[in-house]
C-alpha positions in Angstrom: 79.6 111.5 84.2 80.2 111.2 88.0 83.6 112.2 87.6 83.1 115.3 85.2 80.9 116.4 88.0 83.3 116.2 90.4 85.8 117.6 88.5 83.4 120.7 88.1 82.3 121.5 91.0 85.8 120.9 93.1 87.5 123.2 90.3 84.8 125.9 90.8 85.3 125.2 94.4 89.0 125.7 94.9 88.9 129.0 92.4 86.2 130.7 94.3 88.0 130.3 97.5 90.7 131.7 96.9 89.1 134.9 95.5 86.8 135.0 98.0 89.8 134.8 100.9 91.9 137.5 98.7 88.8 139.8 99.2 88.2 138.8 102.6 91.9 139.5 103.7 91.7 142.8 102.3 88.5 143.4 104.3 90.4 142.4 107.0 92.9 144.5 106.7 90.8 147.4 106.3 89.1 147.1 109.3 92.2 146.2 111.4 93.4 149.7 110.2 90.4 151.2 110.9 90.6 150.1 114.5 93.9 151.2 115.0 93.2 154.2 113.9 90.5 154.5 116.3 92.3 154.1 119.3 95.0 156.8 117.3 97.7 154.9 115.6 98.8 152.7 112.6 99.9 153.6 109.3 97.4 153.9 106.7 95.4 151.0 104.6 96.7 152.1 101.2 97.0 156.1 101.5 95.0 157.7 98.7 94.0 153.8 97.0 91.8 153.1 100.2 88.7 153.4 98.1 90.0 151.7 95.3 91.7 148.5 97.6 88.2 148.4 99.5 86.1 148.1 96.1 88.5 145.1 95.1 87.9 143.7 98.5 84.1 143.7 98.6 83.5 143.0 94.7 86.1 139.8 95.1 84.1 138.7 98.2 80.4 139.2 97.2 81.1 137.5 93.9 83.3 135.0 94.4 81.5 134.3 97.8 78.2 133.6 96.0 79.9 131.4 93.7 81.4 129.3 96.6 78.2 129.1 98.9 76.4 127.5 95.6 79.2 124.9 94.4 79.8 124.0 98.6 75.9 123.3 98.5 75.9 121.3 95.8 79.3 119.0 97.1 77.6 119.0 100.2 74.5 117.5 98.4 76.7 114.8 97.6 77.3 113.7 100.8 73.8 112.7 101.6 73.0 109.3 100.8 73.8 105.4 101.5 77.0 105.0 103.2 78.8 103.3 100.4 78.1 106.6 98.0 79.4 108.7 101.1 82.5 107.0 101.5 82.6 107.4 96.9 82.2 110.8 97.7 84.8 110.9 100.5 87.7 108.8 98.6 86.9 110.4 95.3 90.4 112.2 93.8 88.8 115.3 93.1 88.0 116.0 96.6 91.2 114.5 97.8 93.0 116.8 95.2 90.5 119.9 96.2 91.8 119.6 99.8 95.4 119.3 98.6 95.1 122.4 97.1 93.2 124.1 99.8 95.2 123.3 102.7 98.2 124.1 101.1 97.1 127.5 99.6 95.7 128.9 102.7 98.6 126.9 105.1 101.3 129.4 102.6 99.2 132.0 103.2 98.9 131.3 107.1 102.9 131.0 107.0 103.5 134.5 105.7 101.5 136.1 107.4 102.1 134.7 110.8 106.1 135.7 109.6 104.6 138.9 109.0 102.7 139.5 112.1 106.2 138.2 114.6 108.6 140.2 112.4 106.3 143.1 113.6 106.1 142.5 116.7 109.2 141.5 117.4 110.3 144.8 115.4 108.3 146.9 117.3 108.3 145.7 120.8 111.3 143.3 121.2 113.9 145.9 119.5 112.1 148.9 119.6 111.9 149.5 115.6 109.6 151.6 113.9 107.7 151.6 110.3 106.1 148.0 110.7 102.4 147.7 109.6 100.5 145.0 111.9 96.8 145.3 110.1 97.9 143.2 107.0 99.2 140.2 108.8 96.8 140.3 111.0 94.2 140.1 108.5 96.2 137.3 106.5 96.0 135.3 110.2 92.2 135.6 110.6 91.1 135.1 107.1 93.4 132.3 106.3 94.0 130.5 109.6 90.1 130.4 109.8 90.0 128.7 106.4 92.7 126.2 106.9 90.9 125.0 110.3 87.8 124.6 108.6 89.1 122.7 105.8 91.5 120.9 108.2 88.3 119.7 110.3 86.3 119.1 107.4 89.3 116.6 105.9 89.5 114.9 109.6 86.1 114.3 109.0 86.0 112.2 105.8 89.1 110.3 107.5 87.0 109.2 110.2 84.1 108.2 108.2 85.4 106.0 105.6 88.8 105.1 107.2 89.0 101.7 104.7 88.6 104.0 101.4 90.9 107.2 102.7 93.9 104.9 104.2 95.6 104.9 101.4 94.9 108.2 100.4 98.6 109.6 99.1 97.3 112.7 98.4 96.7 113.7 102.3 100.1 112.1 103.2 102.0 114.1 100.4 100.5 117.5 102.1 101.3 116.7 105.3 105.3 115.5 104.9 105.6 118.0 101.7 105.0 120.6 104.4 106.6 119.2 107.5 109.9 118.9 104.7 109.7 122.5 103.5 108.9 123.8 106.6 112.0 121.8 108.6 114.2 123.3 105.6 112.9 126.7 106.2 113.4 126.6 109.9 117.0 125.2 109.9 118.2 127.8 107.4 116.9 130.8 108.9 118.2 129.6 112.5 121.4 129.1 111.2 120.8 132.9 109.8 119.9 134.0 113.2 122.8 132.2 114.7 125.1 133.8 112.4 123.0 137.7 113.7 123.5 136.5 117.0 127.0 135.5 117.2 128.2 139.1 114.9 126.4 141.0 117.8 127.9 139.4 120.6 131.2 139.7 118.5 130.5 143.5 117.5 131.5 143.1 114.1 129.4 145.9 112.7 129.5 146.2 109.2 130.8 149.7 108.1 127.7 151.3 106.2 125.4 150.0 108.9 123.9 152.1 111.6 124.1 152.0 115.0 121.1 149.2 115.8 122.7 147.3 112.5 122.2 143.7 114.6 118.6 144.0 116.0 117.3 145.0 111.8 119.3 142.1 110.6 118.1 139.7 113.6 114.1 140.2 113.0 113.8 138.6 109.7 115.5 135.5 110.5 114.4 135.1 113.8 110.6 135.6 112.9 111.0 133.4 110.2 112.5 130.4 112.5 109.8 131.2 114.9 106.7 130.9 112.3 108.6 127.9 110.6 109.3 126.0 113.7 105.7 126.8 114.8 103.9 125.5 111.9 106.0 122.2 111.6 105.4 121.6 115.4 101.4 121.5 114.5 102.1 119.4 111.4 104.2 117.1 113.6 101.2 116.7 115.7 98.6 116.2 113.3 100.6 113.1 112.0 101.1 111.9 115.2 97.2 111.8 115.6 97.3 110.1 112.4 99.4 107.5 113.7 97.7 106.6 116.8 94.3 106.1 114.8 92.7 103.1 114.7 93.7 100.5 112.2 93.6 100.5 109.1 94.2 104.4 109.1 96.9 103.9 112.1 98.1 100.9 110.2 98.8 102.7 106.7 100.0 106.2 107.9 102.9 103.8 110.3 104.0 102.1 107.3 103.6 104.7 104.5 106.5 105.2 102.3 105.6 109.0 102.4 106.5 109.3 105.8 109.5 107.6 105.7 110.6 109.2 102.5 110.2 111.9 104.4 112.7 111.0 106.4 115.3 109.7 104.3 114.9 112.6 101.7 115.2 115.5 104.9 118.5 113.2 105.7 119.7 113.8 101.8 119.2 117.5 101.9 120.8 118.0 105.6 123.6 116.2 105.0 124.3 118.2 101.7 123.6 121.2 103.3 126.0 120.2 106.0 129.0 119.8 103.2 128.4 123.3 101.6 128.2 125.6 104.6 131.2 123.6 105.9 132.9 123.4 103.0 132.6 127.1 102.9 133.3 127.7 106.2 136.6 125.6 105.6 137.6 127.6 102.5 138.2 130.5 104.0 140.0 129.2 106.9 142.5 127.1 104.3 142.9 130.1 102.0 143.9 132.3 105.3 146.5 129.4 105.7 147.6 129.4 102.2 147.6 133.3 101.9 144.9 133.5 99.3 142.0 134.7 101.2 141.0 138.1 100.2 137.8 140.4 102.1 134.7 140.2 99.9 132.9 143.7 100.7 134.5 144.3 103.7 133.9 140.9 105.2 135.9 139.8 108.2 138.1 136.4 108.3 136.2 135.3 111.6 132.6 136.3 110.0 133.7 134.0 106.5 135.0 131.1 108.5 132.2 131.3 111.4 128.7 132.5 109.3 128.8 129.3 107.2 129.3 126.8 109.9 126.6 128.2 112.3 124.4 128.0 109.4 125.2 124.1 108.8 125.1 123.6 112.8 120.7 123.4 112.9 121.2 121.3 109.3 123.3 118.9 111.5 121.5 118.2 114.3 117.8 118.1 111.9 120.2 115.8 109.7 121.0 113.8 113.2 117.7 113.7 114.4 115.6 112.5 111.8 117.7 109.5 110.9 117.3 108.7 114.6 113.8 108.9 114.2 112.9 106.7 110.9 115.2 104.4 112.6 113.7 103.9 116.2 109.8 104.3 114.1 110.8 101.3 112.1 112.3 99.2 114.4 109.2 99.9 116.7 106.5 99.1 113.7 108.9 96.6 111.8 110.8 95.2 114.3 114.8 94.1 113.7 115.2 94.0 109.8 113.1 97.1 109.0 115.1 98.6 111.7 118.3 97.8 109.9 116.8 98.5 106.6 115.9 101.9 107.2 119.5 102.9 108.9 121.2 101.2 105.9 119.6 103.3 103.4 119.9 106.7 105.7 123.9 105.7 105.8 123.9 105.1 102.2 122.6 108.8 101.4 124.8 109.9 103.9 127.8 107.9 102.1 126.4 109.3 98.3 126.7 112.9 99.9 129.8 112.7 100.9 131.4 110.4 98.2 130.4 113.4 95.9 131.6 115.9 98.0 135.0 113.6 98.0 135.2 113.3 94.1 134.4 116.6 93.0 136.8 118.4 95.9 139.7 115.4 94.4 138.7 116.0 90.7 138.8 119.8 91.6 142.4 119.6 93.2 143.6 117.6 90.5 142.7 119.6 87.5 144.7 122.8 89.9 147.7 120.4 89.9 147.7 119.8 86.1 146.6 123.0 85.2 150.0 124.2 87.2 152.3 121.6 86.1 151.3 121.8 82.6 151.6 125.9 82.3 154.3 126.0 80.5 154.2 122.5 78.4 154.0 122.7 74.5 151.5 120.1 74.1 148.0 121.1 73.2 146.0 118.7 74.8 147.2 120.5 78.5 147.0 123.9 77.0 145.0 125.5 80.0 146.1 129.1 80.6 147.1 130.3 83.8 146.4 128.2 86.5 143.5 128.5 88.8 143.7 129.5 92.5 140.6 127.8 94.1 143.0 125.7 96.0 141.4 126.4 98.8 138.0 125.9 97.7 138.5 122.5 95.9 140.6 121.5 99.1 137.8 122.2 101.4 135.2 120.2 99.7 137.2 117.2 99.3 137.7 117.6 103.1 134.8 118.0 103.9 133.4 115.0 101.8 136.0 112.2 103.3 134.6 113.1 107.1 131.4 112.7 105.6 131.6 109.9 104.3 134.1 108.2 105.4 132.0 106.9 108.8 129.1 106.3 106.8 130.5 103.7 104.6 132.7 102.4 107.4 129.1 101.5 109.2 128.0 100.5 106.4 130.7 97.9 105.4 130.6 96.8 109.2 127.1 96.0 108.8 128.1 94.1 105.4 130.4 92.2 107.5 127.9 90.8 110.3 124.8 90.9 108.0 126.6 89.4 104.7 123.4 88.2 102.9 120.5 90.6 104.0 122.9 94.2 103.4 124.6 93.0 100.5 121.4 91.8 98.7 119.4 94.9 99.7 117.6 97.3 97.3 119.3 100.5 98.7 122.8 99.2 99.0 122.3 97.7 96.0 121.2 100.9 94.4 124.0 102.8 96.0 126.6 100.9 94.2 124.7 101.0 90.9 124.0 104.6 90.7 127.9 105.7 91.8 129.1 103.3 88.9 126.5 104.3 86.3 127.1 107.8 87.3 131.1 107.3 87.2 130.8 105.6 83.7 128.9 108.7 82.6 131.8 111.2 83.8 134.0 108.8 82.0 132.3 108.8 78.5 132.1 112.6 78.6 135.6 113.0 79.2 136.9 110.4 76.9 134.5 111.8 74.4 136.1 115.6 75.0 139.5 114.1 74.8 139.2 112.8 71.6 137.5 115.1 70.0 140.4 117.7 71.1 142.8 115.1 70.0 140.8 114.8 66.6 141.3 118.5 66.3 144.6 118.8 66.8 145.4 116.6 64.1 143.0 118.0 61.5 143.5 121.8 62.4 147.2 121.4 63.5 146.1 124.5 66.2 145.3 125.0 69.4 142.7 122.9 71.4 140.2 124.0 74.5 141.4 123.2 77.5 141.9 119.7 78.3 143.1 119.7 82.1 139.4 119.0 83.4 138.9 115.9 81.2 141.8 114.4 82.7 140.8 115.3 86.3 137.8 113.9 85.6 138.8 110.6 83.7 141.1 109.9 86.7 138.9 110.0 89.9 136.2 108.5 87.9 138.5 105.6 87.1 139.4 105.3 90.7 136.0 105.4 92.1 134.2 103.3 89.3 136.7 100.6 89.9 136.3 100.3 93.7 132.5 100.1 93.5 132.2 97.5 91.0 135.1 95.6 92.9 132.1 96.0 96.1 129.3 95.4 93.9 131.0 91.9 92.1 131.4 90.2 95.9 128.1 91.4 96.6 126.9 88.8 93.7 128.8 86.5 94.8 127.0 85.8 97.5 123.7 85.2 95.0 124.2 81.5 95.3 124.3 81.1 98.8 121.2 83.3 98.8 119.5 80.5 96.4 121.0 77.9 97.9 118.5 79.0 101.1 115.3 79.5 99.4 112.8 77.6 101.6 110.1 74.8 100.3 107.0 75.7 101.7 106.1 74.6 104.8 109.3 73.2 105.9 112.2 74.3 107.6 115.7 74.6 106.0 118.9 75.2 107.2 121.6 78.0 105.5 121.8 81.0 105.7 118.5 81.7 107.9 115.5 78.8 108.3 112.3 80.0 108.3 109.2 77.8 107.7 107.0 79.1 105.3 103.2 78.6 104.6 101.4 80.0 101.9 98.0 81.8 102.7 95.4 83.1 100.4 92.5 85.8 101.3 89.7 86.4 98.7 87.5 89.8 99.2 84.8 91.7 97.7 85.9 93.6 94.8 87.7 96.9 94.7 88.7 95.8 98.3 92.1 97.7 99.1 94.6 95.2 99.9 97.1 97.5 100.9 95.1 98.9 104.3 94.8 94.9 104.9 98.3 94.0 104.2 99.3 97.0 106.8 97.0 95.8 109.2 97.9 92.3 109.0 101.5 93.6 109.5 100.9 95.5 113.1 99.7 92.2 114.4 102.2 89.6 113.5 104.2 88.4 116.2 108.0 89.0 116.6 109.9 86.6 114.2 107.3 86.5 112.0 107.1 87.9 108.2 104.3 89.2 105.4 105.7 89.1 101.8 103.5 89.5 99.2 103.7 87.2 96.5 100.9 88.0 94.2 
């Protein structure tokens, strides 16, 4: 019954905010323009709609403003009572999901319009531009940012009372690093577009249809966007540094949350792939200069194809650089030695999957060209391919691109293997490196064996012409190539399974082997529906150095 309430009353909640912010926006708006047009300028709120917009407005905000005042009143009701049914009420997962919702609504709605408000300004008073219409964002701004404060304050305030229920709270955790990932992305790309603005200004390379102030129109978009991106993830940064440096166990759980470090690791994945397109791009057009296959694509420039891409992956790189630097120093810091090289491992290891894939595809690529070519002319059906491609270039660049990638990243990787034989070879991520490249090689190999004979099959029953074949092969080749190596690595990674049991302490003795530890085996009762996750955590922060929790049970 208690959680039907909930349910109810958080639902009605969320829905009557945002109708109630939509209506208060455009009141906003409304009276921004009317201000501006007080002291004699700004473009109009709507032209001939005005009366129209402004009855929307103030119908969406007395109704759905009504029905919010209520439902808040009755949540709020909730809240008064003995500290254990506060804390319920606090922890529950329909306010946690409420606030979810909430703070990422109006924190979109906060982003646009701040994007809004600095494209205008910069427009207008940066470069001079005209035709930009201030009262909308700034209404966006004032509505919005007001509500995600308030809901902001109101969520710091059920952390601080019942820290022990909200510790774990995944929901809060998967706001905050859900928006300081989108937002990082969303910086990086548009300051690589800015970059690229930047550097055809200073370069003059006007495009032909453009007019004469071509550079400063292109430039505000990006540049606002970068501005309002990098903003907001600055204030998210900060709000989960606060949550850091809180008191155990909230301090505790938010240091060792696998949100925040999966944070990390994943903004590692998609910089490091964003790295191998934009350079692999980049590269392209510089190999099929070199080759004499590069051809303008609507009046593009050799220097703006070649340059555009790799200015964009520069900010990729160095947000790529800097967070694995980051989870690395944060976990040697809260985990000490072997979380340390845990967390470096697995952000080497996506590194190395990037650009093992970038590798294979650019080799598979290259090699279907060279049997598409030497097969033009043959008789036999199973190469018929037509003429052969010319994405040389293309398939050349991404194979390139690929071995510099990840060529240094399994080299540190194996050189870690080498000094730390046991603890890397055993490990979940290396271990799930190898396994996912040689399940995902034995797929590419049962699709193109499966093609291949089924062209085969055709040929003999039809006695005709087959599809082309020239991809299978590619395909069947590299894979063969690259399943083989990684099960060669992942077959002396087991063989060092014995040596591993051959260690495994008795407890409360020291051993020799591989490492001795002595091991004692401690067990802590508590109340029940205690959280022995925020205890764990804050058992962890206090251990000495050289000492270990593993959970058994």
């Amino acid at each position: 019954m208690l959680t039907a309430k909930r349910l109810y009353l958080y639902s009605v909640l969320f829905v009557s905010l945002m109708l109630l912010l939509w209506g208060l926006a455009d009141l906003a708006r409304f009276l921004f323009d009317e201000l501006a047009h007080a002291v004699g300028s700004a473009p109009a709120f709507g032209g001939t709609f005005a009366g129209e917009e402004l009855s929307r407005a103030l119908a969406l905000g007395l109704v759905a403003g009504i029905t919010f005042v209520v439902h808040l009143l009755l949540v709020r009701r909730t809240l008064h009572g003995s500290p254990p049914e506060v804390a319920d009420e606090r922890a529950s997962a329909s306010r946690s999901t409420y606030f979810f919702l909430a703070l990422s609504a109006t924190g979109v709605a906060l982003l646009l319009s701040t994007y809004e408000l600095v494209r205008s300004l910069l427009g207008a008073l940066a470069f001079g531009l005209r035709g930009y219409d201030l009262a909308w964002p700034l209404g966006g701004i004032v509505v919005f940012g007001a509500a995600w404060v308030l809901h902001l304050v109101v969520r710091r305030t059920d952390l601080r009372v019942a820290p022990g229920r909200l510790a774990g709270d995944w929901l809060t955790r998967a706001y905050l690093y859900g928006g300081l990932l989108v937002l990082c992305l969303i910086a990086a790309l548009q300051l690589g577009a800015a970059l690229t603005v930047a550097a055809r200004g200073v370069l003059d390379l006007q495009p032909a249809w453009a007019s004469n102030r071509w550079w400063e129109e292109a430039a505000v978009g990006p540049v606002a966007a970068s501005i309002a991106a990098s903003t907001a993830w600055l204030i998210h940064w900060l709000m989960a540094g606060h949550l850091l440096a809180a008191p155990d166990p909230m301090g505790a759980a938010h240091r060792l949350a696998r949100t925040r470090r999966g944070y990390f690791l994943v903004l590692v994945l998609v910089s490091a792939t964003s790295v191998l397109v934009f350079t692999a791009t980049g590269l392209q057009h510089l190999l099929a200069e070199l080759l004499g296959t590069w051809r303008p694509n609507e009046g593009s420039r050799l220097v703006e194809d070649i340059g555009g891409p790799l200015l964009v992956a520069l900010p990729f790189a160095v947000t790529w650089w800097w967070h694995l630097r980051r989870a690395a120093l944060e976990a040697a810091r809260v985990g000490g030695a072997t979380v340390h090289r845990a967390v470096t491992r697995t952000g080497r290891l996506l590194v190395a999957f990037v650009g093992l894939s970038g590798l294979v595809v650019g080799l598979a690529w290259q090699l279907r060209i060279l049997l598409a070519t030497a097969m033009a002319d043959h008789q036999t059906s199973l190469f018929t391919s037509g003429s052969a491609s010319d994405d040389g270039a293309a398939a050349l660049a991404v194979a390139l691109v690929g071995l510099v990638i990840w060529t240094p990243a399994w080299a540190l990787s194996q050189r870690e293997r080498a000094g730390h034989s046991v603890e890397a070879a055993m490990s979940g991520s290396r271990r799930g490196y190898l396994m996912l490249v040689s399940g995902l090689a034995v797929v590419a190999l049962m699709g193109s064996l499966a093609y291949l004979v089924w062209q085969g099959t055709r040929a003999l029953l039809e006695s005709g012409t087959v599809g082309d074949t020239t991809w299978a092969f590619a395909i069947l080749g590299v894979a063969t190539v690259v399943l083989g190596y990684h099960l060669w690595q992942l077959r002396a990674d087991l063989a060092l399974a014995p040596a591993i049991g051959a260690a495994e302490p008795v407890a409360g003795e020291a051993v020799t082997g591989i490492e001795a530890r002595a091991r004692e085996t401690i067990e802590i009762s508590a109340p029940a529906g205690a959280d022995f996750k925020v205890l764990n955590a804050a058992i962890r922060t206090e251990l000495p150095d050289g000492y270990e929790l593993r959970i058994v049970g």
